[in-house]
TIZATI-36429 format. One record per residue (C-alpha): residue in one letter; x, y, z. Coordinates in steps of 0.5 Angstrom, whole numbers, plus 500, padded with zeros to 3 digits. Each point is the difference from the previous one (the first is absolute). Layout:
N
NODE type  xx  yy  zz
NODE    a   X   Y   Z
...
END
This chain:
397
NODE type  xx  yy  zz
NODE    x 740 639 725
NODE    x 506 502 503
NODE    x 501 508 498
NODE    x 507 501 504
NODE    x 504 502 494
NODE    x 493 505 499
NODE    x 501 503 506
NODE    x 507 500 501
NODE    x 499 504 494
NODE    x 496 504 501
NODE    x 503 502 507
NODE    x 506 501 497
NODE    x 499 505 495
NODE    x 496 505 504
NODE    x 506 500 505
NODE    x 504 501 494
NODE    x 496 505 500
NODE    x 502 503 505
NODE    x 507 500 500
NODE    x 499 503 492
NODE    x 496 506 504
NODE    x 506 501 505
NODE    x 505 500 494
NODE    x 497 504 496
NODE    x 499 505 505
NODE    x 507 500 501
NODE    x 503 500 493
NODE    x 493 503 497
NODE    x 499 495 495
NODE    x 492 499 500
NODE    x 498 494 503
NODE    x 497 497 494
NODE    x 506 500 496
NODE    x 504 496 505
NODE    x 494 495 502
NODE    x 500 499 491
NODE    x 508 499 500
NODE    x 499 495 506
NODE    x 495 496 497
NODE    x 504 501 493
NODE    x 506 496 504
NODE    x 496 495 502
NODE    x 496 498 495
NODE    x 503 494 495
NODE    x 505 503 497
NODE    x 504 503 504
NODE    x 501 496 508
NODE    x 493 496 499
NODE    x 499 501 507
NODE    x 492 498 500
NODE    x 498 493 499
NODE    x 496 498 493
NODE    x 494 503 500
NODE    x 501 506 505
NODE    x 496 503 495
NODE    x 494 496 498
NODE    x 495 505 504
NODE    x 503 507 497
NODE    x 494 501 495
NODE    x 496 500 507
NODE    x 505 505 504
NODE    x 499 505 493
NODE    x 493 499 500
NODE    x 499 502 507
NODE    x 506 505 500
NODE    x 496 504 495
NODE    x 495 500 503
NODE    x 500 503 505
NODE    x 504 505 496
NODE    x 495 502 496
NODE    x 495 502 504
NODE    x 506 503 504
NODE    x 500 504 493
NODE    x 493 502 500
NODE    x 501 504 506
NODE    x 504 504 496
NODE    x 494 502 495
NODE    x 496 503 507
NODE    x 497 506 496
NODE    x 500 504 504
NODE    x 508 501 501
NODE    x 500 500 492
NODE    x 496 505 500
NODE    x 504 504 504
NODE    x 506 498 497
NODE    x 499 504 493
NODE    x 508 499 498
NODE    x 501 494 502
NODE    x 495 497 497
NODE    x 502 502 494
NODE    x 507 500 500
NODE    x 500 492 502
NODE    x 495 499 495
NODE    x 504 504 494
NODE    x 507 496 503
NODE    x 496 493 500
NODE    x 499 501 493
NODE    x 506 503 497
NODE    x 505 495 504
NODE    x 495 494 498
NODE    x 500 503 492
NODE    x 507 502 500
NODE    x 502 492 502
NODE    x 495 496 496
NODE    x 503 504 494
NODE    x 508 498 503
NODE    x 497 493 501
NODE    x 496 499 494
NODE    x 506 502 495
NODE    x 505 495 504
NODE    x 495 495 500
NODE    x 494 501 494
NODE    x 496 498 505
NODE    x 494 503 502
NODE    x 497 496 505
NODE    x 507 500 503
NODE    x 501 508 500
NODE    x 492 501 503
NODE    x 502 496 506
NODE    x 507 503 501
NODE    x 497 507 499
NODE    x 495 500 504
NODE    x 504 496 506
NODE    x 506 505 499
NODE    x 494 506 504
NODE    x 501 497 506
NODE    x 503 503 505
NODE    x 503 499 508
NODE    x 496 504 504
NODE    x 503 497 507
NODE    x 508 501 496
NODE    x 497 508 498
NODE    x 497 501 508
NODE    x 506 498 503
NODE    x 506 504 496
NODE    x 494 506 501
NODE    x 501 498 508
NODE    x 506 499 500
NODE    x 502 507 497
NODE    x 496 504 504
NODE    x 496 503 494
NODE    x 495 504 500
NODE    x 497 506 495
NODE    x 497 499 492
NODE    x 503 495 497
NODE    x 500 496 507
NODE    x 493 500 501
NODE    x 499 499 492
NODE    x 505 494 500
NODE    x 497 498 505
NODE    x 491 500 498
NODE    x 504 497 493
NODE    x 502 493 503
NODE    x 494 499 503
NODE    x 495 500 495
NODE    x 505 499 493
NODE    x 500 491 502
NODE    x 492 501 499
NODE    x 501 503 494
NODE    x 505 495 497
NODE    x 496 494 503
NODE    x 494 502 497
NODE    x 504 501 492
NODE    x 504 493 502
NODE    x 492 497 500
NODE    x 499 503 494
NODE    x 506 498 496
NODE    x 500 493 504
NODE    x 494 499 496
NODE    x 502 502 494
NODE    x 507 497 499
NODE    x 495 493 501
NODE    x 496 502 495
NODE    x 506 501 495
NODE    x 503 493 502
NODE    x 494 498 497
NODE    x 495 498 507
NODE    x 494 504 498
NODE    x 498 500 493
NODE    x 500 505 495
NODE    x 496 507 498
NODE    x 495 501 505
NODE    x 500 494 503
NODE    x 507 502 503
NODE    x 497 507 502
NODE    x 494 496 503
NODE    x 505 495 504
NODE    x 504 507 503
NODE    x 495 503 502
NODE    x 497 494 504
NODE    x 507 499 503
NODE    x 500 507 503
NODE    x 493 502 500
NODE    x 499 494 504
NODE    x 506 500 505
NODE    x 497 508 500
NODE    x 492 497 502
NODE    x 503 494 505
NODE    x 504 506 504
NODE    x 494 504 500
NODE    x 495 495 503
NODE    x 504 498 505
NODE    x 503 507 502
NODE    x 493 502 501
NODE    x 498 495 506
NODE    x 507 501 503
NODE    x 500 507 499
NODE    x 493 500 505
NODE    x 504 494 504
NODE    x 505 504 501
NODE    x 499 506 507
NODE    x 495 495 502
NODE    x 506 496 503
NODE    x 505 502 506
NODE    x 507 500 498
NODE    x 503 494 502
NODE    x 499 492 498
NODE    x 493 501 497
NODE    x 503 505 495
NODE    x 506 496 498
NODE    x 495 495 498
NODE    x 496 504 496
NODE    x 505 503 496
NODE    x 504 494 500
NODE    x 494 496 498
NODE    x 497 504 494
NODE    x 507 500 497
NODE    x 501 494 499
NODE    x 492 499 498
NODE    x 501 505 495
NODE    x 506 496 497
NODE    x 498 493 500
NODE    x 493 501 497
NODE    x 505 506 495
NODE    x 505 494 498
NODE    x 494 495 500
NODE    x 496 504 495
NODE    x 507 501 495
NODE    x 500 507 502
NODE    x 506 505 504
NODE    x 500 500 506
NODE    x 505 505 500
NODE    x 494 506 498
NODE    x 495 496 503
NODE    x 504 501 507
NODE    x 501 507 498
NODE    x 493 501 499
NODE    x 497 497 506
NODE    x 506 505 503
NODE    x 498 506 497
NODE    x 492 499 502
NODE    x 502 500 507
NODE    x 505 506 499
NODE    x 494 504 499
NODE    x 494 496 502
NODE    x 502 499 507
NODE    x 500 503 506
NODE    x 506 499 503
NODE    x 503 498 495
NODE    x 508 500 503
NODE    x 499 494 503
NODE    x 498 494 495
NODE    x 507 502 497
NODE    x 504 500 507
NODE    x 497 494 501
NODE    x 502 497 493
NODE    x 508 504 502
NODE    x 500 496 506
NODE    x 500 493 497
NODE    x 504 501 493
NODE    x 506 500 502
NODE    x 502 494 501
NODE    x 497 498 493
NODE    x 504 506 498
NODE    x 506 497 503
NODE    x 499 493 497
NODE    x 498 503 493
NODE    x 507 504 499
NODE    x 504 494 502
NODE    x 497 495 496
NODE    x 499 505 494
NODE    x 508 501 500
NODE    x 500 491 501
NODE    x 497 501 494
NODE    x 504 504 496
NODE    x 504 496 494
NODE    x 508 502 500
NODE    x 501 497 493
NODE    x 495 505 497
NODE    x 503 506 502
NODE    x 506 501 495
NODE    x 495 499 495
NODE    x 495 507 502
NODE    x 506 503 500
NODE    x 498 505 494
NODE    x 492 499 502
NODE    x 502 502 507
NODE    x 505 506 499
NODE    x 493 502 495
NODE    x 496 499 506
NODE    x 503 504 504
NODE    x 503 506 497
NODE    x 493 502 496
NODE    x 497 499 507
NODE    x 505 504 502
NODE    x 498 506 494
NODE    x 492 498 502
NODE    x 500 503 507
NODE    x 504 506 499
NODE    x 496 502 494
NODE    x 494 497 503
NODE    x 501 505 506
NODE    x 502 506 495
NODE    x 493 499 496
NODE    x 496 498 506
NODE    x 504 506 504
NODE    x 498 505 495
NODE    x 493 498 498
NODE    x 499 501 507
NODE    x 503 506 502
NODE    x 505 498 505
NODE    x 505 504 501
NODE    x 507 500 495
NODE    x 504 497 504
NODE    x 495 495 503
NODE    x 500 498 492
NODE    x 507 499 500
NODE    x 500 495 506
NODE    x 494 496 501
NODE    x 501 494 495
NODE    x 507 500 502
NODE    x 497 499 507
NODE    x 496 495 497
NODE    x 505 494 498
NODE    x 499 495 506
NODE    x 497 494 498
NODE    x 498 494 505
NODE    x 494 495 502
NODE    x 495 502 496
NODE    x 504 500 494
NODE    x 502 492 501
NODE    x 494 499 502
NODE    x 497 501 493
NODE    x 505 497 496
NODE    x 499 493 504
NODE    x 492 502 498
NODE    x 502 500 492
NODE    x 505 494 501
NODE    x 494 497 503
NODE    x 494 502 495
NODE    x 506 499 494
NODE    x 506 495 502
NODE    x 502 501 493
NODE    x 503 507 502
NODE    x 505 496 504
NODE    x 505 506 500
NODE    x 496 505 503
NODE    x 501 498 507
NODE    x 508 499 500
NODE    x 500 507 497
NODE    x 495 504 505
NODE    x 504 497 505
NODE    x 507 502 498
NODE    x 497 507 498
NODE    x 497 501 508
NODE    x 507 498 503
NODE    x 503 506 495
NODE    x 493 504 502
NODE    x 501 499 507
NODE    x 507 502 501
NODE    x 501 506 495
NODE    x 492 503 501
NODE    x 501 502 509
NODE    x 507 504 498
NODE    x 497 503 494
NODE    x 494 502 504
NODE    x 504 503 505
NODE    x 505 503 496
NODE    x 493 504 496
NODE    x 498 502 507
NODE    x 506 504 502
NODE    x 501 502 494
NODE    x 492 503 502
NODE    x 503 504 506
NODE    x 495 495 503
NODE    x 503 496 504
NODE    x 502 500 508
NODE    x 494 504 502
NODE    x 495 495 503
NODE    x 497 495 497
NODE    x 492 499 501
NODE    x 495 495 498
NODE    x 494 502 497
NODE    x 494 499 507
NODE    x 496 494 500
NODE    x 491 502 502
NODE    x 498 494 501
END
């Protein structure tokens, strides 16, 4: 069989990449959200530029993408960092829930659907750490609010893909997949409990495989290997292989010794799957439907918008952050990019019905990704805190 056109794909999207990498740092618009629009452009309703069929493996490239994503996520939830992260954790953990109520009511009295408005709650939590990280370096910021945007970021994407599991499985069940009474509360439980388990039994041996291989080829396939393992058996059991990826990242987190390198490894080889899923995402993207969001779009938005700035308010002060740390931190929370996409093409995938929830996510990332860096920058001079010397947090292992 003749993969031609695959290949010529494939090679063309990561040096589209490429070049979206360099504009991007020129004009600074996110790199994500230029590799969206190209792909939009591309797809069959605009110049059609990829032969029927182009899109046949996108299921495949997701599922591999979010993979590696969520065990990248697991290693967010070491606990020794949530630990010493006090604030953080519940500042990230107030915002994801305040935004994730704030937008399941918005959606809900658009659409008077409940399954609908769990998903879009739950999806509307994401954040995009790399757009945050890069706007702080670009800044030069440093001091409180800083370091606490910056501990925020990195754990806020576990938080909101362990509420997106749950509320996956509960707009299933809705829709009528899972039965009624306790039978559906039984299904629930099996579809996260289990996805828990499976990232459990398999994180144990990775976790004391792991440090016990030299950097290098042996750990790439390691990693690579139990990733992969772990969300093939998750999708052949029904099961999310999202959380079981999570999981199995979690437990290596806090079990393994050296527990950097696995997820370095995994880091290595996701970008061109990152690449490719952006671009085919945005090749997905369905023009037609976009004047037909537009009340459910604008509710999306502005109670996302009202959900961070309370959350951060709330989570600020049930922390003890100073005041004007309060006032700040949601608004430096607004960027929203891969993990956001990804979970809507998850819900697209469990529930084809929800038709709208992906054109409307991805129109939302573009409108994140150019309003949230600016927004976050203007916070952080008016903080005093930018021109000082940024500095990334120190890696042990």
């Amino acid at each position: 069989m003749n993969h031609a056109t695959d290949l010529l794909l494939i090679g063309g999207t990561m040096l589209l990449a490429l070049a979206a990498h360099g504009i991007g740092q020129r004009i600074h618009v996110p790199r994500v959200t230029l590799l969206l629009l190209l792909g939009a452009l591309a797809g069959p309703e605009l110049l059609d530029l990829l032969p029927t069929g182009a899109d046949d493996h996108f299921g495949f490239i997701t599922q591999l993408t979010l993979a590696m994503v969520g065990f990248l996520l697991g290693e967010r939830m070491a606990v020794k960092n949530l630990a010493e992260g006090r604030e953080a954790v519940i500042v990230s953990i107030a915002v994801t829930l305040v935004t994730a109520a704030f937008v399941a009511v918005a959606v809900w009295l658009v659409t008077r659907n409940l399954p609908a408005a769990l998903l879009l709650g739950s999806i509307a939590t994401a954040t995009a750490p790399a757009a945050t990280l890069d706007t702080l370096k670009e800044a030069g910021a440093n001091g409180p609010l800083t370091r606490l945007v910056f501990q925020v970021v990195a754990i806020d994407d576990a938080w909101g893909a362990i509420l997106f599991s749950i509320c996956l499985v509960g707009a299933q069940l809705l829709l009528g997949e899972g039965g009624t009474g306790l039978s559906t509360l039984g299904v629930g439980l099996l579809d996260v409990g289990g996805a828990v388990l499976l990232g459990t039994v398999l994180g144990l041996p990775m976790a004391w495989l792991t440090g016990r291989l030299r950097p290098g080829e042996p750990m790439l396939l390691e990693s690579a290997g139990f990733v992969f393992v772990a969300a093939g058996i998750a999708s052949f059991l029904g099961l999310s292989y999202l959380l079981t990826c999570m999981t199995l990242g979690i437990v290596v987190a806090n079990r393994a010794r050296h527990h950097v390198r696995p997820f370095r490894s995994i880091e290595g080889i996701s970008e061109p799957f990152l690449a490719l899923f952006f671009f085919m995402a945005g090749y997905q993207l369905e023009w037609a439907m976009l004047p037909t969001l537009g009340a459910l779009g604008l509710a999306y938005v502005a109670a996302r918008i009202a959900g961070r700035l309370a959350g951060g308010r709330f989570g600020g002060y049930l922390a003890g952050s100073a005041s004007h740390t309060r006032k700040r931190i949601g608004a430096c929370l607004m960027p929203q990019a891969g993990v956001a996409l990804g979970l809507a093409l998850l819900a697209t995938e469990r529930l084809p019905e929800l038709t709208y929830i992906l054109p409307l996510v991805i129109g939302a990332t573009v409108i994140f990704e150019l309003v949230g860096p600016p927004l976050t920058l203007i916070q952080l001079r008016r903080a005093g805190e930018t021109g000082k010397g940024y500095q990334d947090e120190p890696d042990e292992d």
